[in-house]
Structure formats: C-alpha cells, structure tokens
Backbone as CSV, one residue per row, in Angstrom:
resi,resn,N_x,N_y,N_z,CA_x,CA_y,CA_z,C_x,C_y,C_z
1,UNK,8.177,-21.772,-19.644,9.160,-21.843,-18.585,9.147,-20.548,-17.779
2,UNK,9.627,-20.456,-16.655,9.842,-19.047,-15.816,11.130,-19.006,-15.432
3,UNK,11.716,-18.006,-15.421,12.510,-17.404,-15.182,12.876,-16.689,-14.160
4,UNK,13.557,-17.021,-12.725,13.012,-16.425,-11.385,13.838,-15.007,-11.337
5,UNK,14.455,-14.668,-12.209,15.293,-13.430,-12.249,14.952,-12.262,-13.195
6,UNK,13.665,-12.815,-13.433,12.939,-11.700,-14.122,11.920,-11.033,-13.426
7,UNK,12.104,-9.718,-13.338,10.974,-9.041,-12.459,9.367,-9.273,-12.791
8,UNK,8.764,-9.532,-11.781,7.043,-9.154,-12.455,7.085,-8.571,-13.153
9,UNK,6.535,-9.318,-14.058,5.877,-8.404,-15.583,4.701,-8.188,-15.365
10,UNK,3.606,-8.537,-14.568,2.147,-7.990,-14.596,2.474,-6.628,-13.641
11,UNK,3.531,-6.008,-13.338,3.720,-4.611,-12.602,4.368,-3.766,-13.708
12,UNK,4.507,-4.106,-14.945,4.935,-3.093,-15.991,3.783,-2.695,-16.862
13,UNK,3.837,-1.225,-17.146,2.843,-0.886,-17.856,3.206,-1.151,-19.670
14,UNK,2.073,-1.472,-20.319,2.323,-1.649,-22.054,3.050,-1.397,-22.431
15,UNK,3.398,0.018,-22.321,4.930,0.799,-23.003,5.833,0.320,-22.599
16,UNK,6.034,0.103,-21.363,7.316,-0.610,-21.157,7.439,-2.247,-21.480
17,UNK,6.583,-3.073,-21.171,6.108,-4.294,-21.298,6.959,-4.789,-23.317
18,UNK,6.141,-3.671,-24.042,6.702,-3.357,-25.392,7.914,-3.569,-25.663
19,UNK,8.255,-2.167,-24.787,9.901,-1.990,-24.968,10.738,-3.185,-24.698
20,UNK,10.483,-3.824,-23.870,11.179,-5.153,-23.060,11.207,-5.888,-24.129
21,UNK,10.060,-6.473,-24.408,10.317,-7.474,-25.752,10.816,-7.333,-26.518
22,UNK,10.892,-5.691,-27.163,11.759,-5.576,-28.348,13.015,-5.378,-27.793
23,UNK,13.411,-4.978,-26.785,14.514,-4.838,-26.164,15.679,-6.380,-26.171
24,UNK,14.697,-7.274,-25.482,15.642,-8.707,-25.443,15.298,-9.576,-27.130
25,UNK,14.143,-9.350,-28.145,14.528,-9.599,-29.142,15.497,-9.221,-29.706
26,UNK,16.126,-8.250,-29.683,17.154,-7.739,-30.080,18.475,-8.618,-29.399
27,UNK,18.548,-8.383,-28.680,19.618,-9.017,-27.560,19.878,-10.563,-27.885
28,UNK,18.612,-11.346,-28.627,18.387,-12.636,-28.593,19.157,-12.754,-29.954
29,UNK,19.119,-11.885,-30.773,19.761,-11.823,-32.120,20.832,-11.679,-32.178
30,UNK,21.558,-11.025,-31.293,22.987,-10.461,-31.127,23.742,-11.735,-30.296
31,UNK,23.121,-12.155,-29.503,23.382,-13.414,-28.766,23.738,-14.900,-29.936
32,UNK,22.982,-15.114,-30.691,23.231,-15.770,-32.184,23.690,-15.651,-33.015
33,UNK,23.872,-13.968,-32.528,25.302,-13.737,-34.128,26.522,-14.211,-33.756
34,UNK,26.803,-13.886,-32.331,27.721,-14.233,-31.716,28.246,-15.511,-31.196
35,UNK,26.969,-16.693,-31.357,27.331,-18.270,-31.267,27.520,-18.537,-29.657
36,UNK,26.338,-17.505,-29.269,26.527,-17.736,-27.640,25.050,-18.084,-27.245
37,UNK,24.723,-19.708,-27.631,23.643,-20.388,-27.976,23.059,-20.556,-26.354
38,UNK,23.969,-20.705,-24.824,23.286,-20.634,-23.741,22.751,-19.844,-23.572
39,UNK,22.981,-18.318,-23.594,22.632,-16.686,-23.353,21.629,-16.901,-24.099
40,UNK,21.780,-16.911,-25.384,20.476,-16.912,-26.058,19.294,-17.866,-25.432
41,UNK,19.637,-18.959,-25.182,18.485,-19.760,-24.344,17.627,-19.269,-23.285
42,UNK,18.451,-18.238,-22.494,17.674,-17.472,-21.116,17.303,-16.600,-21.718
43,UNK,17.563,-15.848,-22.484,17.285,-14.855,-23.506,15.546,-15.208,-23.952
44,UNK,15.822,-16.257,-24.437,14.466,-16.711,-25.058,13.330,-16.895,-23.882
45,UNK,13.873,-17.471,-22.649,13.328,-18.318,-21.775,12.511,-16.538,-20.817
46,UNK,12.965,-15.561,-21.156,12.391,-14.173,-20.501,11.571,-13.761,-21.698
47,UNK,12.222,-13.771,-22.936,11.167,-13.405,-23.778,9.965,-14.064,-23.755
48,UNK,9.744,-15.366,-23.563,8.285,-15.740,-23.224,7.660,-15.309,-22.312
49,UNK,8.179,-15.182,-21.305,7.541,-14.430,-20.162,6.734,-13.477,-20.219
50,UNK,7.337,-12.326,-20.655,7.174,-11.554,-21.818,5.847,-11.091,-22.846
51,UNK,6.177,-11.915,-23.386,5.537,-12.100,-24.724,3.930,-12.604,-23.559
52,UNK,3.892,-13.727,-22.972,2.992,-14.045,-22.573,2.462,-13.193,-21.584
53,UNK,2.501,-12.183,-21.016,2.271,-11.681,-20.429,1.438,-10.257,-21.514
54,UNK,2.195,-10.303,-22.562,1.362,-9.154,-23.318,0.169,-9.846,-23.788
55,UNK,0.491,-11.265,-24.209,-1.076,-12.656,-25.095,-2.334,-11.766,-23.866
56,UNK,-1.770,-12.219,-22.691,-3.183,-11.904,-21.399,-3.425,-10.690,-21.931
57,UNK,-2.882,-9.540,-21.807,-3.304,-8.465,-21.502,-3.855,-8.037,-22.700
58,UNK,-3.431,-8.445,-24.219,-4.143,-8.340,-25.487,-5.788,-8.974,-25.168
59,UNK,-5.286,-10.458,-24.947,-6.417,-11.137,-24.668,-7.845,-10.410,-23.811
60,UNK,-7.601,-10.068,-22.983,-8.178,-8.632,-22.076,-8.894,-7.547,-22.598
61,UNK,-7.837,-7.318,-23.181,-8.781,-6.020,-23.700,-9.734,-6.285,-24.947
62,UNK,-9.741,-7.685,-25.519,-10.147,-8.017,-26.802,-11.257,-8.374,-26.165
63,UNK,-11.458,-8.953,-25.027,-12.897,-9.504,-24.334,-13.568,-8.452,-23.730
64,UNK,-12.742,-7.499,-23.501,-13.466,-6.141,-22.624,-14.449,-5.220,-24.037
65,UNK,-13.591,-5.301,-25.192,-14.065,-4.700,-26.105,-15.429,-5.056,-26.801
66,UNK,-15.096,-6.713,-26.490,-16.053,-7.729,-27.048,-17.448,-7.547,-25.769
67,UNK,-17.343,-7.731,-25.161,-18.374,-7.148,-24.226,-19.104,-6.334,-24.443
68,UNK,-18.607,-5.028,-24.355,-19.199,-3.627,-24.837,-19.991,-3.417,-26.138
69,UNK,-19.018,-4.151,-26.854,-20.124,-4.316,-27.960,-21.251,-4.986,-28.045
70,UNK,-21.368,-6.077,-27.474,-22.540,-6.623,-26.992,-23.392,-5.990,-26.145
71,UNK,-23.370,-5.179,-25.330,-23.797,-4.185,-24.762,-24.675,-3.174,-25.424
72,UNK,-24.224,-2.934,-26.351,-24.282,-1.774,-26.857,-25.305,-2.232,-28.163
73,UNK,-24.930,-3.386,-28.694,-26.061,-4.280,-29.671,-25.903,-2.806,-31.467
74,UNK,-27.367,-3.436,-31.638,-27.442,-3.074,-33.199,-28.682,-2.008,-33.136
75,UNK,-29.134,-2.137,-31.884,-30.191,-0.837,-31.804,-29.826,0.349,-32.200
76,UNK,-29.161,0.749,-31.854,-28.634,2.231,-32.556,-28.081,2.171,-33.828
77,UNK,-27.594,1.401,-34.323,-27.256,1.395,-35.582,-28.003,1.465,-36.272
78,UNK,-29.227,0.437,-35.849,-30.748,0.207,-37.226,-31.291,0.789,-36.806
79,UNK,-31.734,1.824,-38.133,-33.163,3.136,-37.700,-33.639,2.094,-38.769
80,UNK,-35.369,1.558,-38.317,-36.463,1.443,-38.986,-37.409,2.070,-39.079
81,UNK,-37.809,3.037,-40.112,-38.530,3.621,-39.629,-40.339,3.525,-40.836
C-alpha cells in the first residue's frame, strides 16, 4: 500500500532510512498497547514503505557486490604453479 503523507523515502540516506523503521516500529507497538488498532494500521501501512524501500536498496548492493565478484573471478585466488 502507499501512503501519500509519507515523504520520499528513496531521498533518505540508510542511517536515517534505519532510524525511521525502528522509529515507527516502536510507535506501532505503543499504538497496540494502547488498543488504538486504526493508528496502528497507518502505522503499519508507512512501515512498509519503509521497510520496502530498504528490501531495494539491500537488494542493490547485494547485486553490486555480486557483480564484482564475478569480475574479479578465482584467478587471483588460485596460484598453480
């Protein structure tokens, strides 16, 4: 779902991106202690946002990494000599 009152998240850097999630997980908990099951719903409905926005950017760097290593191969590793 999206949430139109949530700022771009692809304009926050990791650290903050981080903080956010743990920020409204928190909030999402306190929202349920309290039996305030709508709040918690938008609550949830930004945390995906969120959350999915870190999946890409994990995702990203796991293929960038994955690349390089392919790049880079087993030649240097194996001395035959």
């Amino acid at each position: 779902m999206f949430n139109p009152l949530v700022e771009d998240v692809s304009k926050l850097k990791d650290p903050d991106l981080e903080k956010k999630i743990l920020d409204l997980s928190h909030k999402y908990g306190l929202a349920l202690r309290l039996g305030q099951g709508g709040l918690a719903q938008q609550i949830v409905i930004a945390l995906e946002q969120y959350k999915y926005e870190y999946q890409l950017r994990q995702a990203a760097a796991m293929k960038k990494l994955d690349e390089k290593q392919k790049e880079q191969g087993l030649d240097d590793l194996i001395n035959v000599d």
